[in-house]
C-alpha positions in Angstrom: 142.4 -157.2 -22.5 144.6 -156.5 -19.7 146.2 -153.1 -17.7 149.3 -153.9 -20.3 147.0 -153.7 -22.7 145.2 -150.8 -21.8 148.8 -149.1 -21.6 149.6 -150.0 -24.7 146.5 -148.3 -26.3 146.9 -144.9 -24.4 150.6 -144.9 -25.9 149.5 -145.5 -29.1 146.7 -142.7 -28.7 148.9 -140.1 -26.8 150.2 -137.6 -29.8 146.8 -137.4 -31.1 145.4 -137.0 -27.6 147.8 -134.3 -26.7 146.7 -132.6 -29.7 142.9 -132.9 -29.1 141.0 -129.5 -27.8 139.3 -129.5 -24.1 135.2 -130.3 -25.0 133.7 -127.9 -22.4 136.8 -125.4 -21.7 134.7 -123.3 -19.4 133.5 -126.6 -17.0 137.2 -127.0 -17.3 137.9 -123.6 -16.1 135.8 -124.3 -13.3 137.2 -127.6 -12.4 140.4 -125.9 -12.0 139.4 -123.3 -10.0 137.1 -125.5 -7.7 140.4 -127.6 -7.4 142.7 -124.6 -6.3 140.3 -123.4 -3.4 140.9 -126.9 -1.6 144.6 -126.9 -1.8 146.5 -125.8 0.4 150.5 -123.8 -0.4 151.8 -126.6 1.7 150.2 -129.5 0.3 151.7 -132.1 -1.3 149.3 -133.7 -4.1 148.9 -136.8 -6.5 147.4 -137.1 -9.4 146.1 -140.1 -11.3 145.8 -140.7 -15.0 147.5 -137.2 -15.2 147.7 -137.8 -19.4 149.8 -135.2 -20.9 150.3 -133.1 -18.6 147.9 -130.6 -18.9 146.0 -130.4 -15.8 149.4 -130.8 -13.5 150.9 -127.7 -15.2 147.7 -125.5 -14.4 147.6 -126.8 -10.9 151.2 -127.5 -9.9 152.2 -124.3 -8.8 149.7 -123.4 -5.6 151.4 -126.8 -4.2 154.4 -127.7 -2.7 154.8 -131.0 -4.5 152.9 -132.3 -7.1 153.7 -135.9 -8.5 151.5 -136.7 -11.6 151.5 -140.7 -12.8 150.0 -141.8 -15.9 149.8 -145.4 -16.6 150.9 -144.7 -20.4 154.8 -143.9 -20.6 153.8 -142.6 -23.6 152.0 -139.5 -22.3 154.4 -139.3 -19.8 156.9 -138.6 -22.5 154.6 -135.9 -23.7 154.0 -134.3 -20.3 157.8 -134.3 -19.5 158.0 -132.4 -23.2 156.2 -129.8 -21.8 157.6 -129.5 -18.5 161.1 -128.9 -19.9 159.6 -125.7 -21.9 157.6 -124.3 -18.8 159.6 -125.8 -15.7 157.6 -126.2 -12.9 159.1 -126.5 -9.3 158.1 -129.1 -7.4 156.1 -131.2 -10.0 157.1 -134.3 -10.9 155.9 -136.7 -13.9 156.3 -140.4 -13.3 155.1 -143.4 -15.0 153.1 -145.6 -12.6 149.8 -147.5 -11.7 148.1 -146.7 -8.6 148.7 -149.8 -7.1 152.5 -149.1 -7.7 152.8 -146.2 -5.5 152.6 -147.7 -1.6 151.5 -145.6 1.3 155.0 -146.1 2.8 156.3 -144.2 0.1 154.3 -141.3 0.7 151.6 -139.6 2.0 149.7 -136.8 0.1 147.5 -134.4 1.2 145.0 -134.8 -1.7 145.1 -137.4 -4.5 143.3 -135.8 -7.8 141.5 -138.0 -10.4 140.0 -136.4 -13.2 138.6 -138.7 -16.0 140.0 -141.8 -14.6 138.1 -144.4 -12.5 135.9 -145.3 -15.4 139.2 -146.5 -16.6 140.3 -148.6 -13.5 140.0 -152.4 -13.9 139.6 -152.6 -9.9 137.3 -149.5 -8.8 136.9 -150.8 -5.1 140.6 -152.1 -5.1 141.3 -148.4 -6.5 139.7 -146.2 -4.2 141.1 -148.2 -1.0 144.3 -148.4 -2.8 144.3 -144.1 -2.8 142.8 -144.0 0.8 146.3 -145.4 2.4 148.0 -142.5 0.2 146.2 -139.9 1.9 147.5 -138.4 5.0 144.4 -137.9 7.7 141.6 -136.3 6.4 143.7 -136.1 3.0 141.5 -135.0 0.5 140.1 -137.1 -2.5 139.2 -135.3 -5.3 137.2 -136.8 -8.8 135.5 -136.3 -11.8 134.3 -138.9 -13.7 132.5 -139.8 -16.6 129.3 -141.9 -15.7 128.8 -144.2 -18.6 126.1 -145.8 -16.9 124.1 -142.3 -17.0 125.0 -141.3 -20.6 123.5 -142.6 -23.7 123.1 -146.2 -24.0 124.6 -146.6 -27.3 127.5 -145.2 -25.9 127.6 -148.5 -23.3 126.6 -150.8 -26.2 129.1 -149.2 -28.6 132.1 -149.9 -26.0 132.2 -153.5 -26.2 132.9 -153.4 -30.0 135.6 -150.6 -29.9 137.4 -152.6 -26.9 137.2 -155.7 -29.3 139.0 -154.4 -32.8 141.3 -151.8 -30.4 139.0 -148.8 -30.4 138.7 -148.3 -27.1 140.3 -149.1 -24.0 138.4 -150.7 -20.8 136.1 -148.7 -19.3 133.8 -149.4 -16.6 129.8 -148.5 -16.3 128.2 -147.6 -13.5 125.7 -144.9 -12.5 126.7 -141.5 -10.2 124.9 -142.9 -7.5 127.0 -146.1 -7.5 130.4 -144.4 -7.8 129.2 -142.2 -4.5 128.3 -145.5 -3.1 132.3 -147.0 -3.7 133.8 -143.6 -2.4 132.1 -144.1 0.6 132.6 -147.9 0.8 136.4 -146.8 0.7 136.2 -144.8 3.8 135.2 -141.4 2.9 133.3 -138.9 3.9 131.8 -137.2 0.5 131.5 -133.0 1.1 130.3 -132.1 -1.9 129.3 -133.2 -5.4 129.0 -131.1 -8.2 128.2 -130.4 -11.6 130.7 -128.6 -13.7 129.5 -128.6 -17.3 128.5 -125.3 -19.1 125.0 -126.9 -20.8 123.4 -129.0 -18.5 124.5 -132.1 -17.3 127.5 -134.2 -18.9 127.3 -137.0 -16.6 130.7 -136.1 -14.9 130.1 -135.5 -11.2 133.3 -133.6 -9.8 133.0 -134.9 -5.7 134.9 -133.8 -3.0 135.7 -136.5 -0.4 137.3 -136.4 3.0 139.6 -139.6 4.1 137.7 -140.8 7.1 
């Protein structure tokens, strides 16, 4: 398994995704809102592992600029769908890896990642990787899914899925480690929070401060 491969399994998923309904639409509701509050009309923001486009469209418009990369062209395809029915100033969709966008390119004011560093290959490599993107004091933004908190089947079922194409990499760590990388990475966390509805889904959405 490789990031090709991993691509390659998010394009083949990405209709069915795009048609798939939001679990916990209120704790997404919330996210949203959280999310708006820390950004600033000036800003200019990237999001990671953007998917179809949903979240960018929602966001997009309390921004100056807004590019949103997904590392499936696939759902790319989908998010630019949407964007030509509901045209969006200032927000861009774009194809691309993390490690392909280079902090001489540009510098964002806040890079948002929601439900994607469980599915980096490189979380360290990641984090520093989104820390040159971020002007000073840039904000870093996350929720993700903990697998190492949630049920174990779940982490013994992944394996398998990854092996007949079920699944596509995902890493396992605990809450309390993914704090310790952000940090590792150079930031300052501000806050961590707990979005779901009922109790606790093992997604802490932190707030993060380039140091």
């Amino acid at each position: 398994m490789s990031i090709a491969s991993d691509a390659r399994f998010w394009d083949r998923s990405s209709r069915k995704y795009a048609t798939g309904a939001i679990a916990d639409r209120a704790g997404y509701e919330r996210t949203l809102d959280r999310t708006r509050a820390l950004l600033g009309s000036g800003d200019s923001v990237l999001e990671l592992g953007c998917g179809t486009g949903t979240t960018a469209l929602r966001l997009a418009g309390v921004v100056q600029n807004y590019l949103a990369t997904d590392i499936s062209a696939g759902m790319i395809a989908i998010a630019n769908e949407k964007q030509a029915t509901c045209p969006m100033p200032g927000l861009v969709f774009r194809a691309a890896t993390a490690e392909a966008l280079t902090p001489d390119a540009a510098q964002f004011n806040a890079v948002l990642v929601f439900n994607y560093l469980h599915l980096v290959r490189d979380l360290h490599g990641t984090l520093r990787g989104i820390h040159a993107l971020l002007t000073a004091e840039g904000l870093f933004i996350s929720k993700t899914p903990c697998v190492g908190d949630m049920n174990p089947l779940i982490r013994f079922a992944l394996p398998a899925m990854r092996a007949i194409g079920k699944a596509p990499y995902a890493g396992v760590f605990q809450a309390a480690d993914l704090s310790q990388h952000i940090s590792a990475a150079g930031f300052d966390i501000l806050a961590t929070e707990n979005h779901a509805t009922k109790g606790n889904d093992n997604r802490p959405y932190i707030v993060a401060r380039k140091r």
